[in-house]
CHARMM-style PDB file with segment names, atoms N, HN, CA, C and O in Angstrom:
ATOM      1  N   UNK     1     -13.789  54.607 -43.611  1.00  0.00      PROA
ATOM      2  CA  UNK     1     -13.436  53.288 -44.044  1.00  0.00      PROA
ATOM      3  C   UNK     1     -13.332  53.314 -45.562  1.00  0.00      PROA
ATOM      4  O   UNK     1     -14.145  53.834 -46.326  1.00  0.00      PROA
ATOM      5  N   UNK     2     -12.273  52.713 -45.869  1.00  0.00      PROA
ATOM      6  HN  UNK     2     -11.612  52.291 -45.249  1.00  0.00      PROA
ATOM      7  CA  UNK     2     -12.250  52.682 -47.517  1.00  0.00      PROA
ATOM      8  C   UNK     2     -11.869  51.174 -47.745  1.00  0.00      PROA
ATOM      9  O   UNK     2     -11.039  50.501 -47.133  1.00  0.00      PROA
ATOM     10  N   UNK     3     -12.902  50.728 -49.052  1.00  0.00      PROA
ATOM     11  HN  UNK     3     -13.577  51.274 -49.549  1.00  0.00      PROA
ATOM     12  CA  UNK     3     -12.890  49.564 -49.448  1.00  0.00      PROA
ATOM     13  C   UNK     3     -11.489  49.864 -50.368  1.00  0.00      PROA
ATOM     14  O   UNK     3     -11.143  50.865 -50.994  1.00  0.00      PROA
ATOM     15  N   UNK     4     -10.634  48.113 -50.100  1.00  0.00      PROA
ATOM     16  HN  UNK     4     -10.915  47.299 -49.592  1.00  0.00      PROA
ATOM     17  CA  UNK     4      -9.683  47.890 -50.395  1.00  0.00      PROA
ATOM     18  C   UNK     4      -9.551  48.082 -52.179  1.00  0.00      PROA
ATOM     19  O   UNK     4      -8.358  48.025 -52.480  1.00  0.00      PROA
ATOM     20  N   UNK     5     -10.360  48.269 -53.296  1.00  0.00      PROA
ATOM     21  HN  UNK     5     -11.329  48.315 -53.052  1.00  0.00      PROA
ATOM     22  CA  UNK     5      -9.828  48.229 -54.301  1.00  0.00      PROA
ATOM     23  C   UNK     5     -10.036  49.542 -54.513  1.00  0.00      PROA
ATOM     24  O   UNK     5     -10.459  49.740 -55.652  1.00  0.00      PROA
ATOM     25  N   UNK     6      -9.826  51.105 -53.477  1.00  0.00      PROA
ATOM     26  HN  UNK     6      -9.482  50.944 -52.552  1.00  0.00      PROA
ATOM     27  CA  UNK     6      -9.587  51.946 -53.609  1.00  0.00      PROA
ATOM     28  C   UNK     6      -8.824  52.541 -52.841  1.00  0.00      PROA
ATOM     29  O   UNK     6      -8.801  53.771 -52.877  1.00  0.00      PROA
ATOM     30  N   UNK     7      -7.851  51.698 -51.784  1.00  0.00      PROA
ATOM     31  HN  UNK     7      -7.869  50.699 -51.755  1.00  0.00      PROA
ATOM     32  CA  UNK     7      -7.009  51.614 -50.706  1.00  0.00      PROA
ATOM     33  C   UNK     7      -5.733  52.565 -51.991  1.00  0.00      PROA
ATOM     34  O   UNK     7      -6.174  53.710 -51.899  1.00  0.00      PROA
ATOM     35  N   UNK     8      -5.091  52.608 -52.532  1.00  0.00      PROA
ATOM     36  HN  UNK     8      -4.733  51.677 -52.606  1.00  0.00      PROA
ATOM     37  CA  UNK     8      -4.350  52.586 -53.522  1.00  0.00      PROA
ATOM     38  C   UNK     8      -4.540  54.525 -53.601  1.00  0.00      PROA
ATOM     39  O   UNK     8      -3.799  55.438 -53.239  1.00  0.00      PROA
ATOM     40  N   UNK     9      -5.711  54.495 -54.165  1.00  0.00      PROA
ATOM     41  HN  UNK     9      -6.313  53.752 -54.460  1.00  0.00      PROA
ATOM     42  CA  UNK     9      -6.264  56.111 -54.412  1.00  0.00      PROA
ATOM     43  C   UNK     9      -6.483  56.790 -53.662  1.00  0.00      PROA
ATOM     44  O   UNK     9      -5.880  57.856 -53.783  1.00  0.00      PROA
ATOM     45  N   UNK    10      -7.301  56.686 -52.608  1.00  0.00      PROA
ATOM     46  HN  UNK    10      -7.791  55.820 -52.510  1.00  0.00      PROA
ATOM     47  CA  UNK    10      -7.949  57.584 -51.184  1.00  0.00      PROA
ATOM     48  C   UNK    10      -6.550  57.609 -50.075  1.00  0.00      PROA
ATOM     49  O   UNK    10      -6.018  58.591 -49.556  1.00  0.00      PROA
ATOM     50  N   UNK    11      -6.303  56.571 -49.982  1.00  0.00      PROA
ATOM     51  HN  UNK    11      -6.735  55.774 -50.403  1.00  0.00      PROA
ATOM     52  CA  UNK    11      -5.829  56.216 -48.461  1.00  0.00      PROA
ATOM     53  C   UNK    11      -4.941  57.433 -48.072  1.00  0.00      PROA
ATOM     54  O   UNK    11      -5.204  58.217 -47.160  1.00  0.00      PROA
ATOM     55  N   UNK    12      -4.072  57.473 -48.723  1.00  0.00      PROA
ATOM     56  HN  UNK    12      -3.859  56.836 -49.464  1.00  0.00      PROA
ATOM     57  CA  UNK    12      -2.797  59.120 -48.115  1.00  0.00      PROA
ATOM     58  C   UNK    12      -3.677  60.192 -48.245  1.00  0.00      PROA
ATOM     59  O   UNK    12      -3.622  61.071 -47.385  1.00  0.00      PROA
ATOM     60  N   UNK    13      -4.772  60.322 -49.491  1.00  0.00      PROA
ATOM     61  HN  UNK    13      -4.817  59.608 -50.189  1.00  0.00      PROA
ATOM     62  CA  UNK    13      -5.394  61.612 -49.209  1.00  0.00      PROA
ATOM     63  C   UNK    13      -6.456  61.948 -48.027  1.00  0.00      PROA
ATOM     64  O   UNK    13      -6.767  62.925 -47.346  1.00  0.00      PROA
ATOM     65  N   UNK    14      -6.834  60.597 -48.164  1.00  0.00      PROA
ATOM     66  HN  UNK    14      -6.581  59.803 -48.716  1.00  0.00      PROA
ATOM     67  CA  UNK    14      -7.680  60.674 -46.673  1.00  0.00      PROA
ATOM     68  C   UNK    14      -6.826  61.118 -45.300  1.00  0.00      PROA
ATOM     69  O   UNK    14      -6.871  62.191 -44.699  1.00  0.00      PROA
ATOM     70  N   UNK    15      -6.157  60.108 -45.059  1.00  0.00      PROA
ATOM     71  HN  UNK    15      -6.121  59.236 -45.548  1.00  0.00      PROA
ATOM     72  CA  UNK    15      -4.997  60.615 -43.975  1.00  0.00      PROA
ATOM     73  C   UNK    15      -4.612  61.909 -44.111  1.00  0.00      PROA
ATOM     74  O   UNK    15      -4.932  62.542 -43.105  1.00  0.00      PROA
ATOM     75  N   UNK    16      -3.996  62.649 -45.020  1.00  0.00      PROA
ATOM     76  HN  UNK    16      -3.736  62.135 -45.837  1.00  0.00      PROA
ATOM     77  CA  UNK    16      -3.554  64.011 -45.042  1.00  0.00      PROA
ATOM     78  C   UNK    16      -5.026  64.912 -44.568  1.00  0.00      PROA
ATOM     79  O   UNK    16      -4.737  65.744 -43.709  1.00  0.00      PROA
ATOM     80  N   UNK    17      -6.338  64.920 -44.896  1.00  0.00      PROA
ATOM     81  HN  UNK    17      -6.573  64.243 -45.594  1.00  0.00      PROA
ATOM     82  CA  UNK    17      -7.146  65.155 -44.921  1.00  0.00      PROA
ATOM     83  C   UNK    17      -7.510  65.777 -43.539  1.00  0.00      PROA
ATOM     84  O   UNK    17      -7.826  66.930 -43.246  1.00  0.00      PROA
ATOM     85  N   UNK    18      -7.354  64.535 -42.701  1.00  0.00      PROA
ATOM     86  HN  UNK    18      -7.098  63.598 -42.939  1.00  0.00      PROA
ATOM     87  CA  UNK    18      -8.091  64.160 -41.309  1.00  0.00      PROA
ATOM     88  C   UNK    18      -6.937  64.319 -40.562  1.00  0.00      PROA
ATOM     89  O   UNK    18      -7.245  64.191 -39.377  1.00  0.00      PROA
ATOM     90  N   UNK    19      -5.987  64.495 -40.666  1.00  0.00      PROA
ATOM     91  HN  UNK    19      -5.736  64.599 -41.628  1.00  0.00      PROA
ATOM     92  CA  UNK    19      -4.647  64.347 -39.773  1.00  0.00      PROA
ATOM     93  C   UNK    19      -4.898  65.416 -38.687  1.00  0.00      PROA
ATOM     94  O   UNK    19      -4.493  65.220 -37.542  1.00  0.00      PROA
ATOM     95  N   UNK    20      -5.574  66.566 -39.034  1.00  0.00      PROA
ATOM     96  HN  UNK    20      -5.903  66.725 -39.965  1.00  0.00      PROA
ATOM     97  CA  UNK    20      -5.295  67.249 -37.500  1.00  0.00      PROA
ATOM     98  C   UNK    20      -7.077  66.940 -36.617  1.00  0.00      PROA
ATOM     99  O   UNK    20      -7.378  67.553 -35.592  1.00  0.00      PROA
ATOM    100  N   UNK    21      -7.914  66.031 -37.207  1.00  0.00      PROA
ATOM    101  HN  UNK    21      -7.669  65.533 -38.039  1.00  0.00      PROA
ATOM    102  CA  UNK    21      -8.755  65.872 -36.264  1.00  0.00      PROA
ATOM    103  C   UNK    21      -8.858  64.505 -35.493  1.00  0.00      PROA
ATOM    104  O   UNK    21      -9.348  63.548 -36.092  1.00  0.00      PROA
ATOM    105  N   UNK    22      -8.513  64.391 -34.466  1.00  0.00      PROA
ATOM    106  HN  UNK    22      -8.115  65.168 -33.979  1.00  0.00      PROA
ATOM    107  CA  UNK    22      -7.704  63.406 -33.262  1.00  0.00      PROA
ATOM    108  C   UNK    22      -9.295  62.348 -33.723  1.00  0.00      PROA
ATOM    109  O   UNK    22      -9.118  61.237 -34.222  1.00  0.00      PROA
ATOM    110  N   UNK    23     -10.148  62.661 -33.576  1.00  0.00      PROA
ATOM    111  HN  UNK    23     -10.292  63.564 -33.170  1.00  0.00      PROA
ATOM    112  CA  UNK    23     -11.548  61.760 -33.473  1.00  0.00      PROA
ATOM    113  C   UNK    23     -11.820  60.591 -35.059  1.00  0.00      PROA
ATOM    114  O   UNK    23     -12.723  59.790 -35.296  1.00  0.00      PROA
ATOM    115  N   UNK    24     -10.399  61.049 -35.995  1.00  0.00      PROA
ATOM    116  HN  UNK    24      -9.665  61.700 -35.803  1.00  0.00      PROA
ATOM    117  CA  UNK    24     -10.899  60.199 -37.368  1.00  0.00      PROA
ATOM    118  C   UNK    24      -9.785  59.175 -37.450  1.00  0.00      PROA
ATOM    119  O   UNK    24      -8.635  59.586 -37.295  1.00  0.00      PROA
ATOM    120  N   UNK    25      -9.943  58.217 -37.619  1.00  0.00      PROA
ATOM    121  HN  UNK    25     -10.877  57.883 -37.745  1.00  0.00      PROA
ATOM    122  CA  UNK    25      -8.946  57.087 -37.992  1.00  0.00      PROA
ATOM    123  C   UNK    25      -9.323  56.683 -39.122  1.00  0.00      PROA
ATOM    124  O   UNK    25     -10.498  56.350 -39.277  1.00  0.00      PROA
ATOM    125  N   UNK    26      -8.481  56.628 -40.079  1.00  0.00      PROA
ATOM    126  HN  UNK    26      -7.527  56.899 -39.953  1.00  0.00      PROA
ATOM    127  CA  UNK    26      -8.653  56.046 -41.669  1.00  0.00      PROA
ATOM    128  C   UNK    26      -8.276  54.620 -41.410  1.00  0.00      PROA
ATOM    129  O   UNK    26      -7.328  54.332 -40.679  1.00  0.00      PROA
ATOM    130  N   UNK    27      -9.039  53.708 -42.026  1.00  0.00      PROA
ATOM    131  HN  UNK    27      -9.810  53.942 -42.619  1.00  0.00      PROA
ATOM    132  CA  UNK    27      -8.988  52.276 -42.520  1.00  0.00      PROA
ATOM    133  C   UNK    27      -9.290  51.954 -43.403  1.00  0.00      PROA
ATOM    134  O   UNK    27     -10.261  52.566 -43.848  1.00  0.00      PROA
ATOM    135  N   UNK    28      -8.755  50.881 -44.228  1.00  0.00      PROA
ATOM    136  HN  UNK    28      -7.966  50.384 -43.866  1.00  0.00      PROA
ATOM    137  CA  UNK    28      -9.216  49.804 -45.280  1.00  0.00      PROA
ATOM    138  C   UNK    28      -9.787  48.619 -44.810  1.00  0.00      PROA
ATOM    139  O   UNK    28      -9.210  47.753 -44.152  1.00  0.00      PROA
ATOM    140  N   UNK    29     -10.954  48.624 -45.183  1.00  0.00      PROA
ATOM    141  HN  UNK    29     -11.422  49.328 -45.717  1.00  0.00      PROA
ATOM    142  CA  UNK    29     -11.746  47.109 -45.023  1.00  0.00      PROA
ATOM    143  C   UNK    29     -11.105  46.283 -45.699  1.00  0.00      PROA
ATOM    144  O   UNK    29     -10.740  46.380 -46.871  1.00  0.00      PROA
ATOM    145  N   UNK    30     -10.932  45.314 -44.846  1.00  0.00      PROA
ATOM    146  HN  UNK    30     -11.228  45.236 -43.894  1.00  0.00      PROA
ATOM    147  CA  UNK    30      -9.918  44.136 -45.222  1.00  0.00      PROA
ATOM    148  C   UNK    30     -11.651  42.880 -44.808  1.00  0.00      PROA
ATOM    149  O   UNK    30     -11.607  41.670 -45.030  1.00  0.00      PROA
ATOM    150  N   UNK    31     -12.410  43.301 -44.461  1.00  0.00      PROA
ATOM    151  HN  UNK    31     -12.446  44.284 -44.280  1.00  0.00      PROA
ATOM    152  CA  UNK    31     -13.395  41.974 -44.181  1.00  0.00      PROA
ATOM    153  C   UNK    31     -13.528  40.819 -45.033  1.00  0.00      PROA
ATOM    154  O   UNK    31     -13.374  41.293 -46.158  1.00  0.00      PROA
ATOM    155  N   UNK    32     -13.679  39.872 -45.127  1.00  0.00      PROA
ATOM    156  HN  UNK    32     -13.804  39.487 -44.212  1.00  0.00      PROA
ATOM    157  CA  UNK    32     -14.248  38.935 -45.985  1.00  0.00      PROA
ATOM    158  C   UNK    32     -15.475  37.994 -45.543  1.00  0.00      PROA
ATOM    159  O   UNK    32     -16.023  37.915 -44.444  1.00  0.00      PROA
ATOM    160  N   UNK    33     -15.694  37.419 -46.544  1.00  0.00      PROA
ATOM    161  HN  UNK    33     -15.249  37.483 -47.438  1.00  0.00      PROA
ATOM    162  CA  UNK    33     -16.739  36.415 -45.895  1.00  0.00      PROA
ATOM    163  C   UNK    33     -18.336  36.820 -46.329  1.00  0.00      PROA
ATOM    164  O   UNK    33     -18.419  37.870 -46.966  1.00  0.00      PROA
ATOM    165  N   UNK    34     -19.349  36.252 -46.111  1.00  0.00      PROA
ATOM    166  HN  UNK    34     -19.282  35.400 -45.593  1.00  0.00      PROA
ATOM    167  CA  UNK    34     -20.650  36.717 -46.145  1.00  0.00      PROA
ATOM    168  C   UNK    34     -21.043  37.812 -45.191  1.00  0.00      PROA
ATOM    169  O   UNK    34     -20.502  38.184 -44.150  1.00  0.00      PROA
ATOM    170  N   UNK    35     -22.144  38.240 -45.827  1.00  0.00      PROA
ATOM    171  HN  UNK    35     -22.583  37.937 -46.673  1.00  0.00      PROA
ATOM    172  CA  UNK    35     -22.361  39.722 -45.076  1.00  0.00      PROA
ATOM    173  C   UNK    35     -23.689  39.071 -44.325  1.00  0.00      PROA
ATOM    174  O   UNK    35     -24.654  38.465 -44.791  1.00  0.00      PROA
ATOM    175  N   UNK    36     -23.394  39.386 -43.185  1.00  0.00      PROA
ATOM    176  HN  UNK    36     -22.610  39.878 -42.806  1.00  0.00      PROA
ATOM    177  CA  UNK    36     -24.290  38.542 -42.044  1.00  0.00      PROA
ATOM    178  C   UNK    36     -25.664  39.459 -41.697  1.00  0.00      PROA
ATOM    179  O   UNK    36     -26.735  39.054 -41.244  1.00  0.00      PROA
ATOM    180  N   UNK    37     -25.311  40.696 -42.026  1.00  0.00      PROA
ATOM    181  HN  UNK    37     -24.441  41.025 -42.394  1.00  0.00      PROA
ATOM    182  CA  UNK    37     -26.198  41.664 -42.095  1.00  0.00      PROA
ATOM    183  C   UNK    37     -27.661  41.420 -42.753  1.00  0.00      PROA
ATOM    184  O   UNK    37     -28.765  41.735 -42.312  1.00  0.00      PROA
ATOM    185  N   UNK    38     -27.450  41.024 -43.467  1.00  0.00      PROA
ATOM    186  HN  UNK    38     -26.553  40.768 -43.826  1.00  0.00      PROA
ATOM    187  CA  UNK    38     -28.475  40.578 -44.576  1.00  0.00      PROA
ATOM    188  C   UNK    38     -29.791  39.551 -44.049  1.00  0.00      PROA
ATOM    189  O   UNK    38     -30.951  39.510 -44.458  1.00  0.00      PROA
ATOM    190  N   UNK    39     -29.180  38.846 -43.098  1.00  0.00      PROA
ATOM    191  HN  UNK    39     -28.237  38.880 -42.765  1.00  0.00      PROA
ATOM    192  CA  UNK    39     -31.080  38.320 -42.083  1.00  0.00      PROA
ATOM    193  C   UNK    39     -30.766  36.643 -42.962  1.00  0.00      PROA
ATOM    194  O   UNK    39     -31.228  35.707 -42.310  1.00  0.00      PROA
ATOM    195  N   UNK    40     -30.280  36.353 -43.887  1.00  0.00      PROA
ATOM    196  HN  UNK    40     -29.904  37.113 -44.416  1.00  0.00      PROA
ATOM    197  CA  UNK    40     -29.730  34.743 -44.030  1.00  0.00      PROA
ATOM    198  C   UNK    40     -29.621  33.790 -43.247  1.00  0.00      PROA
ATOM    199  O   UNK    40     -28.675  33.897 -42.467  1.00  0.00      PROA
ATOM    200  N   UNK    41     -30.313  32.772 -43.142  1.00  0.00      PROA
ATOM    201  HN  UNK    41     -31.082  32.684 -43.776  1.00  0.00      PROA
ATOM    202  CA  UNK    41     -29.953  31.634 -42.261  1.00  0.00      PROA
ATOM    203  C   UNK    41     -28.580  31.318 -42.974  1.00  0.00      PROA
ATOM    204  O   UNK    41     -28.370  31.494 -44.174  1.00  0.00      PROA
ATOM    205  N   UNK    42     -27.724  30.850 -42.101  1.00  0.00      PROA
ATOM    206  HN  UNK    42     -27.895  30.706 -41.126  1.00  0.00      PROA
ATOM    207  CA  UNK    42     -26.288  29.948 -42.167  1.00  0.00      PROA
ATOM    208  C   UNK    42     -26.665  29.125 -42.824  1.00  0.00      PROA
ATOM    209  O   UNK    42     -27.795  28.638 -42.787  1.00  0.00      PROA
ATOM    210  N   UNK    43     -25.575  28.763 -43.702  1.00  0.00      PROA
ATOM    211  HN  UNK    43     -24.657  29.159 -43.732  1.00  0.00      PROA
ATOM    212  CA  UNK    43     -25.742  27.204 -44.152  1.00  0.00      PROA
ATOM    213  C   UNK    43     -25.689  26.094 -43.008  1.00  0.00      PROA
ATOM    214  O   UNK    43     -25.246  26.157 -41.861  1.00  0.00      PROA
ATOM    215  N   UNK    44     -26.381  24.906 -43.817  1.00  0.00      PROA
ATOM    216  HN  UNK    44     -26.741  24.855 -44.749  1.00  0.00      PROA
ATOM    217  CA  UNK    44     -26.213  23.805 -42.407  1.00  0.00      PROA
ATOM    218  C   UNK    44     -25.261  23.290 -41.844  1.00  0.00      PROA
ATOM    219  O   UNK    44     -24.298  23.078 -42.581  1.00  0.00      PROA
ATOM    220  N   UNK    45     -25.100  22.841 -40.226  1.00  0.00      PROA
ATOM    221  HN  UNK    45     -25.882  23.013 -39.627  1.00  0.00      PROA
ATOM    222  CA  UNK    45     -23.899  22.535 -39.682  1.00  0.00      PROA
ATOM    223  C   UNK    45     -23.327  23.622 -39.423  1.00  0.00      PROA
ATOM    224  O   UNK    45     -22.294  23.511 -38.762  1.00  0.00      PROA
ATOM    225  N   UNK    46     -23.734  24.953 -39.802  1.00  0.00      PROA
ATOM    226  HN  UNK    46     -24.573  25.043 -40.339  1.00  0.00      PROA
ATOM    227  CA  UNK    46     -22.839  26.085 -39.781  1.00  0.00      PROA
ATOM    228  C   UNK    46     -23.589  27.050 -38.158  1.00  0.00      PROA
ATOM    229  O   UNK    46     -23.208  28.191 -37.894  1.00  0.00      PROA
ATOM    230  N   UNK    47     -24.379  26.488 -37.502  1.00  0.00      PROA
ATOM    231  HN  UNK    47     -24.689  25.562 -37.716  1.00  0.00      PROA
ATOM    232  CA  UNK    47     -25.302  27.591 -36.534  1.00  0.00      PROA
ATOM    233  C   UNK    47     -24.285  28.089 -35.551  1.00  0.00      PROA
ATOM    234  O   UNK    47     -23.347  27.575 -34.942  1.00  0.00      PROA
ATOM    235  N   UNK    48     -24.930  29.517 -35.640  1.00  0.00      PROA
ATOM    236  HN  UNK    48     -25.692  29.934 -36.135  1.00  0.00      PROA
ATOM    237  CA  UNK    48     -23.872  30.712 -34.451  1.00  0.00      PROA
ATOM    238  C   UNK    48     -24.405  29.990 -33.272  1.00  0.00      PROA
ATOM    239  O   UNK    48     -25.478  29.397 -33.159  1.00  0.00      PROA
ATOM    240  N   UNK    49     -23.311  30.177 -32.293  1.00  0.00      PROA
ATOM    241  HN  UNK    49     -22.439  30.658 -32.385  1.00  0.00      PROA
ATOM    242  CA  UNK    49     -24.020  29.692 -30.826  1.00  0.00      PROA
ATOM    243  C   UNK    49     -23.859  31.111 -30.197  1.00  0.00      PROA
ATOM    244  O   UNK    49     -22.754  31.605 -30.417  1.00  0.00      PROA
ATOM    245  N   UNK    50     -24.805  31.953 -29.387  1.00  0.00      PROA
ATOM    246  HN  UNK    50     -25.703  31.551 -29.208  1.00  0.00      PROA
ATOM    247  CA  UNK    50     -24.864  32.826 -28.324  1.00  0.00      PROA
ATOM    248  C   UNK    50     -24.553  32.232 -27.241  1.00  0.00      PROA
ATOM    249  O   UNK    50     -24.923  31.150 -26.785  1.00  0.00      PROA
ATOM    250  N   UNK    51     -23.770  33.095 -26.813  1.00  0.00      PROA
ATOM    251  HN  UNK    51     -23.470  33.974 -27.184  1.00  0.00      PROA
ATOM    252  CA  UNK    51     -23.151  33.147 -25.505  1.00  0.00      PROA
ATOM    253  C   UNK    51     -23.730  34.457 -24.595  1.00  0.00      PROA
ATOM    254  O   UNK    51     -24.149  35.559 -24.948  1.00  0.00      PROA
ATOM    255  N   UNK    52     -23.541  33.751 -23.092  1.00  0.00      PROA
ATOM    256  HN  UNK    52     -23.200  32.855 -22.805  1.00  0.00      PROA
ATOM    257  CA  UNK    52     -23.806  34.668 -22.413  1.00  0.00      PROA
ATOM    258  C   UNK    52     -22.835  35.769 -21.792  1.00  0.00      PROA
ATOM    259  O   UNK    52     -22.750  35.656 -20.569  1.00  0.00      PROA
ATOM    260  N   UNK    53     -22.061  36.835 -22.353  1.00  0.00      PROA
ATOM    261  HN  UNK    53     -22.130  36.926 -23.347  1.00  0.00      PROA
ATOM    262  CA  UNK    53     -20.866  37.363 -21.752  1.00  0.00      PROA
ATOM    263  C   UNK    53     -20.561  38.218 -20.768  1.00  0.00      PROA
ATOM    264  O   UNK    53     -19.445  38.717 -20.623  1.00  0.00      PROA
ATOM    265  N   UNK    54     -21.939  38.512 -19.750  1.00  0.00      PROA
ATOM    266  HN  UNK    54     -22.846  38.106 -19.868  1.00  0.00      PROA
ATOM    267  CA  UNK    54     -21.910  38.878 -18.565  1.00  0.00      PROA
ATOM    268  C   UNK    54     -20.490  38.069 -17.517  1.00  0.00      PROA
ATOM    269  O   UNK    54     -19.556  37.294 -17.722  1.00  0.00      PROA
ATOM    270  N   UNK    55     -20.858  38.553 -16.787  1.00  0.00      PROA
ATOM    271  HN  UNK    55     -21.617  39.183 -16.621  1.00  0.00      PROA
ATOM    272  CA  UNK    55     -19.666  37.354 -15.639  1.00  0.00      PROA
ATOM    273  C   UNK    55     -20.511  36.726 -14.631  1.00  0.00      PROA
ATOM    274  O   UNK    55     -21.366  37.222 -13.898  1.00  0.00      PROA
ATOM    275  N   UNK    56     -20.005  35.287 -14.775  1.00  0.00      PROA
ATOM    276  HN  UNK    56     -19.311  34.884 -15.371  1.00  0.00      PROA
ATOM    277  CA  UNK    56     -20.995  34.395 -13.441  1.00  0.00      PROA
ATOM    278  C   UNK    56     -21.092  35.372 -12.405  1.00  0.00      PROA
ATOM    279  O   UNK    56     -20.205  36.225 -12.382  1.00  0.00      PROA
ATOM    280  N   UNK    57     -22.275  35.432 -11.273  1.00  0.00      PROA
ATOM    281  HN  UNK    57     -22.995  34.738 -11.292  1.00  0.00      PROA
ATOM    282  CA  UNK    57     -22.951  35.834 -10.215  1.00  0.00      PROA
ATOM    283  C   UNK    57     -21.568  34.929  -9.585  1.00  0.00      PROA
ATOM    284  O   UNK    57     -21.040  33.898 -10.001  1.00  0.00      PROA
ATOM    285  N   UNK    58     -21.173  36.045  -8.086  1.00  0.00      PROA
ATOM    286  HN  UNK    58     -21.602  36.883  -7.748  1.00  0.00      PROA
ATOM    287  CA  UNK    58     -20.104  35.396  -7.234  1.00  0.00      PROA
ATOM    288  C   UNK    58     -20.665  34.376  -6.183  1.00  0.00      PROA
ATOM    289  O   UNK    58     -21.755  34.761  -5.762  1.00  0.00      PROA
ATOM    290  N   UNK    59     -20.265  33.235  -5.652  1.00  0.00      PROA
ATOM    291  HN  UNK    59     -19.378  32.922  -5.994  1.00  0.00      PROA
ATOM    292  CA  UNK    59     -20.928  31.973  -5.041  1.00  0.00      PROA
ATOM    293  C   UNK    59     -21.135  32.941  -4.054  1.00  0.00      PROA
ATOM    294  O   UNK    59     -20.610  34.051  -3.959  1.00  0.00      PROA
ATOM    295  N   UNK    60     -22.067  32.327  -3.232  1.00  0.00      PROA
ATOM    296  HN  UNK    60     -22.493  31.425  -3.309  1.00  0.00      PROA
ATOM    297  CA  UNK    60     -22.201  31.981  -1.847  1.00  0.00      PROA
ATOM    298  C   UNK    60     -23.890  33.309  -1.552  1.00  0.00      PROA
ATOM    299  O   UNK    60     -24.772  33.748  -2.291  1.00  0.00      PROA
ATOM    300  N   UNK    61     -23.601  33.435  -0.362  1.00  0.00      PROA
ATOM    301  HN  UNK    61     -22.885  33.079   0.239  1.00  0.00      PROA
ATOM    302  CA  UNK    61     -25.212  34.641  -0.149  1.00  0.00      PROA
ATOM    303  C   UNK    61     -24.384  35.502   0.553  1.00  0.00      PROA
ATOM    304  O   UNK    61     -23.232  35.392   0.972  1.00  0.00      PROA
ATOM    305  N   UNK    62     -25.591  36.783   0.610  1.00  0.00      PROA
ATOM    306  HN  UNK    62     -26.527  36.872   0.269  1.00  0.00      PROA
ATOM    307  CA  UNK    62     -25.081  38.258   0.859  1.00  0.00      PROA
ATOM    308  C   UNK    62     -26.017  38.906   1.988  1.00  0.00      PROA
ATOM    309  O   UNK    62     -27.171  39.052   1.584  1.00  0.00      PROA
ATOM    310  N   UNK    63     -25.825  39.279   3.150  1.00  0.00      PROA
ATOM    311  HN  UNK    63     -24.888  39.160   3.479  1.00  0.00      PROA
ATOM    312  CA  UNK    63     -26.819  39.429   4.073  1.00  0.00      PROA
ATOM    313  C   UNK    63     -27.506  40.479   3.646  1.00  0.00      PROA
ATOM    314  O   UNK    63     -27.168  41.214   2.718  1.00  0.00      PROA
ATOM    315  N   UNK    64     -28.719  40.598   4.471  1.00  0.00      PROA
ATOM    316  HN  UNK    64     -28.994  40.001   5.225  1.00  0.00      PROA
ATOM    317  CA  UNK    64     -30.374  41.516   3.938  1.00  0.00      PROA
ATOM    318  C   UNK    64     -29.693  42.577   4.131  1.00  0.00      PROA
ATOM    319  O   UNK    64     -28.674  42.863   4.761  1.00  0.00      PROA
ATOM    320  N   UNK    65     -30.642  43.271   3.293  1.00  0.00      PROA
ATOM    321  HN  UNK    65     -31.469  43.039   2.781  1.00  0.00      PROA
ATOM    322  CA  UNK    65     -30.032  45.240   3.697  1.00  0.00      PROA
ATOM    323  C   UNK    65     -31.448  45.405   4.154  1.00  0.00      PROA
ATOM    324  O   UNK    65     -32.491  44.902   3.734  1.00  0.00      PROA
ATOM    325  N   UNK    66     -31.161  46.400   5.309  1.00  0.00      PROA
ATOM    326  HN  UNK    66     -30.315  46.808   5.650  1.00  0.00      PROA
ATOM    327  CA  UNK    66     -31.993  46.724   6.060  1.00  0.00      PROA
ATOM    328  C   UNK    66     -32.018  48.231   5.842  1.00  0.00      PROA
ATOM    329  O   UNK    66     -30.988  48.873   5.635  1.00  0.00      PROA
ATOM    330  N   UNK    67     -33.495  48.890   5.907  1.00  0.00      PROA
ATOM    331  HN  UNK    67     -34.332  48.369   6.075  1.00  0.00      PROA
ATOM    332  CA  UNK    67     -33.629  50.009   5.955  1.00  0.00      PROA
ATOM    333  C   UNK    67     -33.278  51.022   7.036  1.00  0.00      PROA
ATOM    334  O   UNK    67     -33.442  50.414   8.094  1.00  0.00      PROA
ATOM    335  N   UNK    68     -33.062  51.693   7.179  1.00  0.00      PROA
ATOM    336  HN  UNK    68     -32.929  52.188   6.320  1.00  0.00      PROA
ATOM    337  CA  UNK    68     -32.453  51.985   8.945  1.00  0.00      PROA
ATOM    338  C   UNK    68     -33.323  53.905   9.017  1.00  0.00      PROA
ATOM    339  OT1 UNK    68     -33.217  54.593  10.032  1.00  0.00      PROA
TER     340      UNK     68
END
């Protein structure tokens, strides 16, 4: 990853660099914003909501399994 105010300098040499190993992809961090990393409460009005992103349980019931 290369930060963007060195996107300019690195970027082709990096690429030329890494080009024959399939496992490296070169990027420029383009992120913005606060770094959430940091353990900061949000400002107010601002709270993350968690979600649950499993998938709903399918309706209805499932007969006993029996040991046999």
């Amino acid at each position: 990853m290369i930060p963007p105010e060195l996107e300019d300098e690195l970027f082709d040499k990096m690429v030329e660099y890494y080009k024959d190993n399939p496992n490296v992809t070169v990027i420029v961090d383009r992120r913005t914003g606060p770094d959430r990393r940091q353990g900061t409460t949000p400002p107010e009005g601002e709270k993350r909501e968690t979600r649950d992103r499993r998938r709903p349980r399918v309706p209805g019931t499932f007969p006993d399994i029996v040991d046999g």
